[in-house]
C-alpha positions, -999 to 999 in steps of 0.1 A, spaced: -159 -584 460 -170 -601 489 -202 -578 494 -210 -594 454 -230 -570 430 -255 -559 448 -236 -534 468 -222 -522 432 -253 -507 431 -240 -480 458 -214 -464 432 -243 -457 403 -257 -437 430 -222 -418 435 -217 -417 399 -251 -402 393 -243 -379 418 -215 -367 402 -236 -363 370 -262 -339 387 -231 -318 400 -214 -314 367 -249 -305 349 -247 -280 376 -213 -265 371 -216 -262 334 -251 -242 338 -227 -221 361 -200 -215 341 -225 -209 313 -239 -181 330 -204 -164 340 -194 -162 300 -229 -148 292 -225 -122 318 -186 -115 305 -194 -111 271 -222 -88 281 -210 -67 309 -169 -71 302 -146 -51 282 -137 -66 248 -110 -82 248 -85 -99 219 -79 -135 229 -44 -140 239 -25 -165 217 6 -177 234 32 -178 205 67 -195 198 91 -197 172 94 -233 163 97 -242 124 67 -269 116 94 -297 114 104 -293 150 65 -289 159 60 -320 138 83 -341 160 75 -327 190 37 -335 188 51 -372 171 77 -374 206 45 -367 227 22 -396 210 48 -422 218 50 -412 252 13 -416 254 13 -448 239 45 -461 267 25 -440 293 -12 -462 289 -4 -492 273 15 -501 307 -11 -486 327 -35 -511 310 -13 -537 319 -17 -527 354 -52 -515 355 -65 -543 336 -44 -574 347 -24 -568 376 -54 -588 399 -45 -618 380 -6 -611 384 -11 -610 423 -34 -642 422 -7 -662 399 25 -648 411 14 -646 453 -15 -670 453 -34 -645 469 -76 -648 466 -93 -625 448 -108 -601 475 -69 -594 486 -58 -584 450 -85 -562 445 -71 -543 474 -40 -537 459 -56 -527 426 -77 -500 447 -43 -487 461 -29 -488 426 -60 -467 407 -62 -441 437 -23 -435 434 -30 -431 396 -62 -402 403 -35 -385 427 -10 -385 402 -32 -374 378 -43 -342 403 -6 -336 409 7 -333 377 -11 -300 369 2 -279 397 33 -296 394 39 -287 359 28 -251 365 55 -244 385 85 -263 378 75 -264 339 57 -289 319 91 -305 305 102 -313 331 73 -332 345 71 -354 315 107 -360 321 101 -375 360 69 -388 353 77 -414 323 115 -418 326 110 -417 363 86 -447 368 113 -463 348 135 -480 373 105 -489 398 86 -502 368 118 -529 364 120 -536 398 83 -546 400 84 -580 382 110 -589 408 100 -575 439 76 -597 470 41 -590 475 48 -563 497 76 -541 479 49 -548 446 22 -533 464 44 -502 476 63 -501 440 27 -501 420 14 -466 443 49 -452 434 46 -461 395 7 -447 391 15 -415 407 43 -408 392 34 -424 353 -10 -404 359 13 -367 363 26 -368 331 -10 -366 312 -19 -328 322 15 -319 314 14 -334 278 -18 -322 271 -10 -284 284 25 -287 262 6 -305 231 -15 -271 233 15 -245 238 26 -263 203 -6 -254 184 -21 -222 207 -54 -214 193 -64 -251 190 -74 -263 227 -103 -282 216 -88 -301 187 -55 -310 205 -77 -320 234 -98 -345 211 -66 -355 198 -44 -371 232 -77 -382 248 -90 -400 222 -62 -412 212 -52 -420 253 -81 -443 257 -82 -456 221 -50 -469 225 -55 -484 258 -83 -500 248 -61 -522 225 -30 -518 245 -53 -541 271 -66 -563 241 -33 -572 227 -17 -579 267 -46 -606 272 -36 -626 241 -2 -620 248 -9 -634 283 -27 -660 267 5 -672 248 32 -665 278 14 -660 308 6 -629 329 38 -629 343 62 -625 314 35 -598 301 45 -578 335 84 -590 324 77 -574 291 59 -540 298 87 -528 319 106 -515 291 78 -494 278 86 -465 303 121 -462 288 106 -445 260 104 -412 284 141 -410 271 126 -396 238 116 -365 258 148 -351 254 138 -340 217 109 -320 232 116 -278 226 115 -260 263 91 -239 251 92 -217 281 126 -205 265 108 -203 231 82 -180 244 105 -155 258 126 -155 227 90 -146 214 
C-alpha cells in the first residue's frame, strides 16, 4: 500500500507468468494421454465403489454443502473485512493491517496445500473433522484476543479452516465415483458463489452493527463442523465393498 498502484503492476507480470506456465503444463499433459492411449494397454477405468443407499448419499453430499457454506462465508469475513476490523478495533493505519491480512491469505494457501496430503494419509474424514470443528475454539477466541494473539489466532484459523476444501472435494467424489468433473463444478462453484454473497451480506451487516459485532457473529459459523459426524467413513464402506 505504501508503494500505491503502480507497483501493482509487478504482480500482472507474475500472474501472467503463471498463465504462460499453465498453457505449458496442459500442452504437456496433453501429450502424455495421447501417447497412453496410443502406446498403453487398454485399460477399464477403475470406479471406486461403496455401498451407501441414495438417502445416506443424499445427506452426506447435503452435510458437506453446509460445511462449505460455515467454511467460506467466515473466510470472507476475514478475507474481505478483517483490514477494517484491525483499523477499528486497534487503530492501526492501513499499511499495518494489510500486513496482517498477507499473514492471514498465505496461512490460508498453506492450508490449502496441506490438506491434500493430510487427508491421504490419515483419511479425508477426519480432516474435515480438525479443519472446521477445529478452527472452532480459535475462531471464538479471536473477537477477544489483542492485536497480537489476533494476528497469531488468524494464521492458526486459515490453515487449519483452507485444509478442509481438498478433503471435501476428494470425499464429495468417493460419493458419486465416475462424476469428477461434475462434483468438481458443483463445490467450486458453489465455494466462490457463495462467498461472493457471504461477503455482500457481512458489508451490510457491518453497515447496521459495525465490523466488530460482524467478527462477534461469524464465530459460530465454524460450529457447524459438528454436522460432520453424519458423514459415512467411506474408507470402511469401500472395504465392505
Amino acid at each position: 500500500m505504501p508503494n500505491h498502484q503502480v507497483h501493482a503492476l509487478w504482480l500482472c507480470a507474475l500472474t501472467f507468468l503463471g498463465m504462460v506456465v499453465l498453457v505449458r503444463v496442459a500442452d504437456w499433459y496433453r501429450e502424455k494421454l495421447r501417447q497412453r492411449t496410443l502406446t498403453g494397454p487398454k485399460k477399464k477405468a477403475v470406479v471406486a465403489a461403496h455401498d451407501l443407499t441414495r438417502r445416506q448419499v443424499v445427506v452426506a453430499m447435503t452435510v458437506l454443502i453446509v460445511l462449505i457454506f460455515s467454511k467460506y462465508v467466515y473466510l470472507a469475513s476475514l478475507s474481505s473485512y478483517y483490514t477494517f476490523y484491525l483499523m477499528k478495533r486497534f487503530q492501526v493505519s492501513a499499511e499495518q493491517a494489510q500486513l496482517y491480512l498477507f499473514w492471514f491469505l498465505f496461512s490460508v494457501a498453506a492450508g490449502t496445500i496441506i490438506g491434500g496430503p493430510v487427508g491421504d494419509r490419515i483419511g479425508r474424514k477426519y480432516v474435515i473433522w480438525i479443519s472446521i470443528l477445529g478452527a472452532a475454539p480459535f475462531a471464538w477466541m479471536l473477537p477477544e484476543a489483542n492485536l497480537f494473539w489476533t494476528g497469531v489466532l488468524s494464521g492458526i484459523i486459515g490453515v487449519i479452516l483452507a485444509s478442509a476444501f481438498s478433503a471435501i472435494l476428494v470425499y464429495a467424489q468417493e460419493l458419486s465415483p465416475g462424476k469428477v468433473g461434475l462434483i468438481a463444478g458443483l463445490f467450486f462453484g458453489f465455494a466462490f458463489g457463495i462467498g461472493g454473497i457471504g461477503s455482500a451480506m457481512l458489508g451490510q451487516l457491518a453497515d447496521r452493527v459495525g465490523i466488530i459485532s460482524v467478527f462477534g457473529t461469524v464465530r459460530y459459523l465454524p460450529l457447524l463442523g459438528l454436522l460432520t459426524v453424519f458423514l459415512p467413513n467411506l474408507d470402511k464402506h469401500h472395504a465392505k465393498a
